[in-house]
C-alpha positions, -999 to 999 in steps of 0.1 A, spaced: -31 822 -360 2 821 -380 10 781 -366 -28 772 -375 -18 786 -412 11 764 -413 38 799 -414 67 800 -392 63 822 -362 91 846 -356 108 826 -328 110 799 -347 126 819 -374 150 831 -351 191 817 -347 195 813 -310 228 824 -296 250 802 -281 256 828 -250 225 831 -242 219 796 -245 250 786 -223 235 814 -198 201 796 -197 214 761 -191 232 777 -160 203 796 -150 180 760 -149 209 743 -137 213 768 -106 177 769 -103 167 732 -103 198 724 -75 178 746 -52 149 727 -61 129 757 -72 100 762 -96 108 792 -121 76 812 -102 100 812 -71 128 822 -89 107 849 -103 97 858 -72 133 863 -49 144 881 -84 116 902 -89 112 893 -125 83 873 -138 80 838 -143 78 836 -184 106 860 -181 130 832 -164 114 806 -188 122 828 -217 160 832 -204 161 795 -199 150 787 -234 173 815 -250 145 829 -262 158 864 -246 190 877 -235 191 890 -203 209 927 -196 232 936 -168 203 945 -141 190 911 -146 218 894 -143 223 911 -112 190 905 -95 190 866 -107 227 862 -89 215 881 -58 184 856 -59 208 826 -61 232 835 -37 263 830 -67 286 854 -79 277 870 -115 305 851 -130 288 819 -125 261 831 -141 281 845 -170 312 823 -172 321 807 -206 316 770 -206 
């Protein structure tokens, strides 16, 4: 309703930050070398798919339990899911 009015929505008001964003690019990056959809990801992680979309687009930062279950899904140590680029 707010986009048809021509108002910002509140994502779009919102500063991304640059961890999270760094965090998502590894988390597409990990997930696309596997060749897997975000639903499978979803699914070995127990998290939903618009959940790992919202991650990858920095639209939500993920807390420790979720980084936990997405490294345990990929196989990688948390630090490669967390390192500073």
């Amino acid at each position: 309703m707010r986009e048809k009015e021509g108002l910002p929505t509140p994502e779009s008001k919102r500063v991304k930050d640059p961890d999270a964003e760094a965090f998502g690019r590894r988390l597409r990056r990990l997930r696309q070398r596997r060749r897997w959809s975000q639903e499978h990801l979803g699914g070995m992680a127990g998290l939903d798919r618009s959940y790992i979309s919202e991650l990858e687009r920095a639209v939500k930062s993920p807390g420790l339990g979720t980084i936990l279950k997405l490294a345990r899904a990929l196989d990688c140590p948390v630090g490669q899911l967390v390192r500073r680029d």
